[in-house]
N, C-alpha and C positions, 0 to 999 in steps of 0.2 A: 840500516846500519846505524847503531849509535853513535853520539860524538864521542871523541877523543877527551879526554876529562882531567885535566893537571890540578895539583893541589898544591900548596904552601901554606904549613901553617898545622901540623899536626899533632897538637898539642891537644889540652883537656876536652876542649871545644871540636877543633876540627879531626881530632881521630875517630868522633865520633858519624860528624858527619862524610867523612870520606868514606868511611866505610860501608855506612849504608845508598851511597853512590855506586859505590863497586859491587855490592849484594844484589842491587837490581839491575844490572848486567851492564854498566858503563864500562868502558876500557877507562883503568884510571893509572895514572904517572903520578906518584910523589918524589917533593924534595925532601930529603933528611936537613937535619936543624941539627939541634945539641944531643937529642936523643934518637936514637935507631929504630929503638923498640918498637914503637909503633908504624914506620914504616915495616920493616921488617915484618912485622904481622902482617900489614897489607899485601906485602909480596906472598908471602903463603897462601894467598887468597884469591892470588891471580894478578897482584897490581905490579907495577914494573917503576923502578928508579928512574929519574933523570940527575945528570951530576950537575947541573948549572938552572940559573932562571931561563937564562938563554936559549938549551935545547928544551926546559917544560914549554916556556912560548912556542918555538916552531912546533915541537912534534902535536900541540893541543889544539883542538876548536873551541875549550873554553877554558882557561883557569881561573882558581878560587883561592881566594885567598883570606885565610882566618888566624892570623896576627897580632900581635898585641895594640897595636894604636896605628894610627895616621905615620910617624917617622916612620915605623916601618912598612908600611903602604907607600909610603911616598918613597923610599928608597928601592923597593924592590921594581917599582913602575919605571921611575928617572935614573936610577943609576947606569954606568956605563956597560950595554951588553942586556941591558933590565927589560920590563917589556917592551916597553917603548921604542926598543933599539929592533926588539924581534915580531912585533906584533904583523899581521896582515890583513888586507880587505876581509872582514867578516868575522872574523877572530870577537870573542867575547872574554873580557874580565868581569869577574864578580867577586867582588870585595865585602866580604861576612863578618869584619871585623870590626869594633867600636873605633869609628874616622869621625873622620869631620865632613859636614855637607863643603864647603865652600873648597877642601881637597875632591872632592868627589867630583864635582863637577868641573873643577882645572882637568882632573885628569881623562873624564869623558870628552870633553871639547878638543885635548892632546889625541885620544885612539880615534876621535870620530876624524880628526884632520888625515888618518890614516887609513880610512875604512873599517875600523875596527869599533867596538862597541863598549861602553861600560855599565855596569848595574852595580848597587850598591846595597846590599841586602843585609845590614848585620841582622842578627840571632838575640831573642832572650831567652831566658830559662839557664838551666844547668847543664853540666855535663852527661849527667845521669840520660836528663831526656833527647842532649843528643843521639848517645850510644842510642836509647829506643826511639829516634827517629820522631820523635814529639815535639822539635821546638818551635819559635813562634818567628818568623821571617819576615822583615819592614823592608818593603822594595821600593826602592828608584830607578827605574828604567822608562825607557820607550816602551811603548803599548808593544811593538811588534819581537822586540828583544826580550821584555817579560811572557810575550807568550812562548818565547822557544826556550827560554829555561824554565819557565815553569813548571815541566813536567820532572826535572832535578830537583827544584827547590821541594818540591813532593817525595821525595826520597826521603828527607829528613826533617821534614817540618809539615806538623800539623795543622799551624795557622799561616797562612799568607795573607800579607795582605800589599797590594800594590797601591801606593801615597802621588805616583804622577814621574816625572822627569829625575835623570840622574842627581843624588846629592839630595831627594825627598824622603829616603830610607835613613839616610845617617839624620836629619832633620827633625823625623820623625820619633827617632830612639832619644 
């Protein structure tokens, strides 16, 4: 059975790669933002809403998040109800989004006090080559947490390359 796959962050970037998450047969849950349409398309496709960050943490074994910068990484993580509030032992976030190392690892050292895990993968290239599942993916994770998403980050990205401990992908970009 595959994992459970919540997304935030559906915009240029990540409607691409959610989508080619949910084409290779992930069960995937998105949050709507300002615009619909793109979730919306994912639901025709098979994906399923969640109304809050709250139930995409519980109902998910990994969510992604591809955002505009660090405030909003660091708001969707800490705020009241955010993951932090909902996360559990084993639970993985994976943050795709241009952050900052020195957030990335606050907030790994926060999920790992929880059993929970963080990676920190943002994307280069375009939107273009997320839709075709071509972009280029800078990882920081544990050895053991990058091998069990790594067969995701192969969904939509043609280069991986893994740089060592959480906060060495944003580092590295």
């Amino acid at each position: 059975m595959k994992e459970k796959i919540g997304f935030v962050g559906l915009g240029m970037m990540g409607s691409g790669i959610a989508a080619n998450i949910l084409t290779n047969g992930y069960p995937l849950k998105g949050l709507a933002h300002r615009n619909r349409k793109t979730l919306d398309d994912l639901i025709g496709f098979g994906a399923s809403e969640a109304a809050s960050v709250a139930e995409l943490t519980a109902a998910s074994d990994i969510v992604f998040f591809c955002v505009t910068g660090a405030k909003e990484v660091e708001d969707l993580v800490y705020e009241k109800d955010g993951v932090l509030d909902n996360c559990r032992s084993g639970f993985i976030l994976v943050d795709s989004s241009t952050s900052s190392p020195t957030l990335s690892r606050r907030i790994g050292e926060d999920l790992n006090a929880k059993g929970a895990h963080f990676v920190d993968a943002p994307v280069t290239r375009a939107p273009k080559d997320a839709a075709a599942g071509r972009l280029s993916s800078l990882v920081g994770a544990e050895k053991s947490i990058f091998e069990r998403i790594e067969p995701l980050l192969a969904c939509y990205s043609e280069n991986i390359v893994h740089f060592g401990p959480p906060g060495s992908g944003h580092s590295a970009k």
